[in-house]
N, C-alpha and C positions, 0 to 999 in steps of 0.2 A: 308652850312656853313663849307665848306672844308678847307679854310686859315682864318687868324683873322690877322689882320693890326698889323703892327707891330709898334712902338712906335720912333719919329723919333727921330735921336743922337739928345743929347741939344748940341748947338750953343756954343761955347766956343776956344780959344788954348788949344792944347793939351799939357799935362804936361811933364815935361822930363820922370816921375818915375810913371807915369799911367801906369800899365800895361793895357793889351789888350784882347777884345775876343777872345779864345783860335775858335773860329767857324767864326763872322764877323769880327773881328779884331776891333770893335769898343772898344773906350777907358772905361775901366773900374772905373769907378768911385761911385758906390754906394754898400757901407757893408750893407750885412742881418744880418752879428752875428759874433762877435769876439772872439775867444774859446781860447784867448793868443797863447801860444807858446805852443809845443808839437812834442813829439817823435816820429818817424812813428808808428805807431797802429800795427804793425807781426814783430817787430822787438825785439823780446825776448832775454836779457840779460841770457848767463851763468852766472855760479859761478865766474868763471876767469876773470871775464870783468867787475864785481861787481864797481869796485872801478876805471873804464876806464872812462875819457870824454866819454859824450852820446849826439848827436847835436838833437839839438830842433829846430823845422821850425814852421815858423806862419802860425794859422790854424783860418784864415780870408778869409770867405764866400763875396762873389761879385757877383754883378749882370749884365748883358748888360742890356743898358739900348734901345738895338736896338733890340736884339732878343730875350731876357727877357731869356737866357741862366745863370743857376745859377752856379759858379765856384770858384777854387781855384786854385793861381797860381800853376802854377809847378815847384818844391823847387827840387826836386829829380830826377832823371829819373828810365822809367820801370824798367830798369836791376837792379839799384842798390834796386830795391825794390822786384820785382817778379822770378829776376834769380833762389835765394831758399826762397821759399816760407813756411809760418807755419798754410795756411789752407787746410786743406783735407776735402774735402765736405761729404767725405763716413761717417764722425765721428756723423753725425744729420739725425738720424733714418727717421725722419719726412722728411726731403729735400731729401734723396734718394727716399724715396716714393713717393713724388711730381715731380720728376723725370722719375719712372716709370708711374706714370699714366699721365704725358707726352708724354714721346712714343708711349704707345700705341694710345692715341688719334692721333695723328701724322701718325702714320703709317695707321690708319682706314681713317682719313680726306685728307689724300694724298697720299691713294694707294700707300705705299710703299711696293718695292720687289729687289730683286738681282739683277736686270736692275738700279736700282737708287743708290744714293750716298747722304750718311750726312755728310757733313760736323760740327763738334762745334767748335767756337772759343772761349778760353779759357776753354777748356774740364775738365781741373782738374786732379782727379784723376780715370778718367776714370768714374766715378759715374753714370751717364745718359748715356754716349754711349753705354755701354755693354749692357742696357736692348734691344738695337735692333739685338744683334748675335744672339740671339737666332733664330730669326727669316730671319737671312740669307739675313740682308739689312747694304749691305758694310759701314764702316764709316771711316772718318780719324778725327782724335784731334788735335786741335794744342792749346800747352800750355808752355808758357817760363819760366815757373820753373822748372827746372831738376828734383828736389827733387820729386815734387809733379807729373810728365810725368814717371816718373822710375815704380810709383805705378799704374798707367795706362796701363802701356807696361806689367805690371807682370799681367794686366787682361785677356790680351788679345787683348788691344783694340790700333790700330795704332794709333802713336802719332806723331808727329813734334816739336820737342821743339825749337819754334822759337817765334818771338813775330810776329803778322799777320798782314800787311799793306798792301797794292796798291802791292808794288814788290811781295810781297811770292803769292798773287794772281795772276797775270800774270803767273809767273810759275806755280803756277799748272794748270791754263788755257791751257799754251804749252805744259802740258803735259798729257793733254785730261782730266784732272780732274775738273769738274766743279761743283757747288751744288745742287740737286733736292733740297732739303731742306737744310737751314743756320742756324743754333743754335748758338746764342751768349746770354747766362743768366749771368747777373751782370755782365758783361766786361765794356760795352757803359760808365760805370760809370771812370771807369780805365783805360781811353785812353785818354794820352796828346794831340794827333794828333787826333783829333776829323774826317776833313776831308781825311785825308790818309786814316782813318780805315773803313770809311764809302763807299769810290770809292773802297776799296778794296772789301768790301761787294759787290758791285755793282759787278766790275768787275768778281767777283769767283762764284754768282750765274747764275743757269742754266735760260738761257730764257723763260721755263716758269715755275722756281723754285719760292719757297716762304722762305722767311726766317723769323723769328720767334726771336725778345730780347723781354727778361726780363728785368726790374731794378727798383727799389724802385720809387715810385711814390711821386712827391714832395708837391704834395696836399696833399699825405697822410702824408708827411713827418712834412709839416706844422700842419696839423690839429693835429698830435699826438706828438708834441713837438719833434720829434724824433731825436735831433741833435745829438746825439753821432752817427748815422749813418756817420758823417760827420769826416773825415780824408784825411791824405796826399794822400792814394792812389785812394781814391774816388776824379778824380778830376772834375767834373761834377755833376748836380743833374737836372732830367728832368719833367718837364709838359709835356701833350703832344702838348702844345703847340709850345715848343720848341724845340722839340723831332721832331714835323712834317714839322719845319723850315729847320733844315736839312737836312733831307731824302729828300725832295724837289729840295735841291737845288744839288742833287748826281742820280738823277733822278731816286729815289725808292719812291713808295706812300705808306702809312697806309693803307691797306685797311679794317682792321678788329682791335679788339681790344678788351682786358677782362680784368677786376680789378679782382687781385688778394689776398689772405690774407696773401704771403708769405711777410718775411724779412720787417713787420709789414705795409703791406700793395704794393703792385706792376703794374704793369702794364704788358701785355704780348702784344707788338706790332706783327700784322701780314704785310709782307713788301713783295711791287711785282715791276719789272721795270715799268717805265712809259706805256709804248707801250704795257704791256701786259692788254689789255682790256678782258679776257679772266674772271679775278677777279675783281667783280665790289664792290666797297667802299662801304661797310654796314654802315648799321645804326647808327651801336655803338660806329662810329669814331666821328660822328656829334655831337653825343649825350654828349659823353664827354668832346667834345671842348665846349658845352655847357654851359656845370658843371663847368669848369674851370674859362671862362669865368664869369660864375654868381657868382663864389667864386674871381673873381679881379683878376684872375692869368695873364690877357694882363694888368694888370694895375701897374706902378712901386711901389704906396704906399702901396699894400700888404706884396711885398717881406722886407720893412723896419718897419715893426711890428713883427718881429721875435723874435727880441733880448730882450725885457724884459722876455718874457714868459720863453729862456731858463735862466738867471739869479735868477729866482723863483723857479728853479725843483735844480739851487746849494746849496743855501739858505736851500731850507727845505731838501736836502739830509744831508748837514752838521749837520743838528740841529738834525736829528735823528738819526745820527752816533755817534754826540755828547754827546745825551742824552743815548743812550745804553752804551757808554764807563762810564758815572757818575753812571750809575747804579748798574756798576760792569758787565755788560753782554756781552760778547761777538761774536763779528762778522764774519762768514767768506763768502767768494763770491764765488758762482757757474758760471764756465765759464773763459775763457780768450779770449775772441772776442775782434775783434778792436774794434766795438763799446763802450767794456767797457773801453779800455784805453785811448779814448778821454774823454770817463766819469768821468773817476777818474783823469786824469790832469789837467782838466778842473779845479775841484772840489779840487785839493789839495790833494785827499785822498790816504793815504799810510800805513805802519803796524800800526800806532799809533791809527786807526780807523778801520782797515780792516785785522786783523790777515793773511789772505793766503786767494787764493784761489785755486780750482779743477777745474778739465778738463779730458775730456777723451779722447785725442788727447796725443799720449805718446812723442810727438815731443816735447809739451809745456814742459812736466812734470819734475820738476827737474832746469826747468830753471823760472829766474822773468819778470813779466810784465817792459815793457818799461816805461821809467820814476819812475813810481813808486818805481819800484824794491818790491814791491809783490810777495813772492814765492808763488811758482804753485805747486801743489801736486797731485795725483791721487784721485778721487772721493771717496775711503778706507778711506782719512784721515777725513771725517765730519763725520763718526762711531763712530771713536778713538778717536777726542777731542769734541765733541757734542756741537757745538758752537748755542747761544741764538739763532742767526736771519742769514738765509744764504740771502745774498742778490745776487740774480741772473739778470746776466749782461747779457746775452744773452734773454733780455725780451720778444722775439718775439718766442721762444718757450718755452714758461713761462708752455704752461698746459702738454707739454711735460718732464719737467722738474719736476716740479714737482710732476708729477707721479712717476717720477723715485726715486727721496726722501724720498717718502711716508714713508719709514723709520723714517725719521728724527721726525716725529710726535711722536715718541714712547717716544721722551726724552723731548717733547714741546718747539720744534724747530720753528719758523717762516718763515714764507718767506716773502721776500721783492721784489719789483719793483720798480724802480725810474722813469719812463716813461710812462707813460705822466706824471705825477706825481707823489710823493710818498707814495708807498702802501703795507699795511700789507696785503698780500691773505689771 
């Protein structure tokens, strides 16, 4: 069961104002979940700009209804969003870690040595490449946020600050750079040009390289309510259903595949050219078109039961922001992830329920959440003002996080989750 039928276009004229699949270009016509209007998610307000027009884009989920491909149009382009970027991956103790023991499984399962070449797309700040210098296995990054490429280059680690397509592949093809192994974790999500980036893949790996995404898994994304995951610059969301429509048609196969528990649930696709019959398609790719299939993900009336479940997690967040403000107790929020600023737009929520929140990214600090306008403080300040209930927005390292507060228990602090629903830990 290596492809599942895909669902044919319904029969109909197409509209002037339908947009189209960013992958089959078929017409878009059916919403998962309408999250209103909303600010890009790393687009953090100074002080100076407090009181500046701030543009809001609509953050309306669609589906094909051909290649059951889940998306949102494209309101922005890359640069104006990733040229400077406000995430640094090194800042989440835990995802460097899942990083390193990455690599080295990597380097054990693919004999890698100073004859090979890694390539990462979307490298970061250098966070996972440097765990292979140690061991003397060449890498190059490419990452188009200056900001975020500047703190990679001071690692050590070669970087490109370009954005990666079909063109920057061909060149580094001519210039004998090709990739034994391909690293792309969370990008796939962050690409307008879905197939540019894909033949670029294609093109830039070694004939009989393997290359290795990451990206939140949308079954998991469904089963755990998880729409704050969902933002301008996330413009895609993948099954593997749709995920193997693709690669298919760029002539890269699945031939392996692991669930993962990162970024509240993932996928780690392993991908080889067609022709290289050398890696033959495990079990585990079957297995989860399976799963998917038995959970209705080839079927369009799953993806349109979305949207009350997320209308239920505003509802009851409100009424216990509500209820803690009547009480007299105070709120503040650990984190400033995108995820939480679609959360709290979504929601309405601003100082009037949400005093401030921490971060320990010192790029945030000092400045306010988009929309909101939430100021951002250093993790010092929930010491200083010992607020009732911290509600943490980065709920996918909730037991991470919380370890780290274990303080706050001295003053009978709480903590909260709103994902999948809302929860006092």
């Amino acid at each position: 069961m290596s492809k599942v039928a895909k669902l044919p276009v319904t029969p109909g004229a197409r509209l002037v104002h339908t947009p189209s699949c960013r992958f089959c270009d078929a017409p878009l016509r059916h919403t998962v979940v309408d999250l209103g209007m909303s600010p890009l998610c790393e687009s953090y307000v100074t002080a100076d700009r407090l009181n500046e027009m701030e543009p809001f884009y609509p953050l309306k989920v669609l589906v094909c209804e051909r290649c059951l491909l889940v998306q949102l149009q494209a309101y922005v382009s890359p640069a104006e969003i990733f040229t400077e970027y406000a995430y640094f991956s090194s800042f989440s103790t835990s995802w460097v870690e899942h990083a390193r023991r990455y690599c080295e499984m990597a380097m054990k399962r693919l004999r890698l040595g100073p004859s090979n070449l890694v390539i990462e797309l979307a490298s970061n700040d250098g966070y996972l490449l440097k765990h292979f210098l140690p061991h003397g296995v060449p890498v190059l990054g490419i990452e188009p946020a200056v900001n975020v490429a500047a703190a990679a280059l001071d690692l050590g680690v070669p970087t490109l600050t370009e954005f990666f397509g079909a063109d920057l592949a061909r060149r580094l093809v001519a210039e004998g750079r090709r990739a034994d192994l391909l690293i792309g974790n969370n990008v796939l999500a962050q690409v307008p040009d879905l197939n540019d980036f894909v033949e670029g893949m294609r093109i830039v790996l070694a004939p009989g390289g393997v290359a290795t995404l990451e990206f939140p898994h949308l079954a998991r994304l469904f089963a755990g309510n998880q729409f704050d995951t969902i933002y301008h610059e996330h413009f895609s969301y993948f099954s593997l259903i749709a995920a193997q429509c693709i690669f298919d048609a760029h002539g890269l196969v699945v031939f392996d595949v692991e669930e993962l528990d990162t970024h509240g649930g993932s996928l780690r696709l392993y991908l080889r050219h067609a022709h290289d019959q050398a890696k033959p398609v495990q079990p585990s790719v079957d297995a989860l078109l399976a799963q998917e299939v038995a959970a209705g993900f080839d079927r369009l009336d799953v993806y349109l039961k979305f949207g009350p479940k997320v209308e239920q997690v505003k509802r009851s967040l409100l009424t216990f922001l509500i209820g803690e403000k009547e009480r007299g107790r105070r709120t503040a929020g650990y984190g400033a992830p995108g995820k939480g600023n679609t959360l709290l737009n979504y929601c309405g929520i601003r100082t009037d329920l949400l005093d401030y929140t921490v971060d320990r990214n010192p790029y945030k600090q000092g400045r306010f959440l988009p929309g909101t306008h939430i100021p951002i403080f250093d993790p010092s300040r929930l010491a200083e003002t010992k607020p009732d209930s911290i509600l943490i927005l980065p709920w996918n390292l909730r037991d991470e996080i919380v370890e780290q507060l274990a303080y706050a228990r001295s003053w009978g602090a709480q903590f909260v989750v709103s994902i999948p629903e809302v929860q006092v830990l």
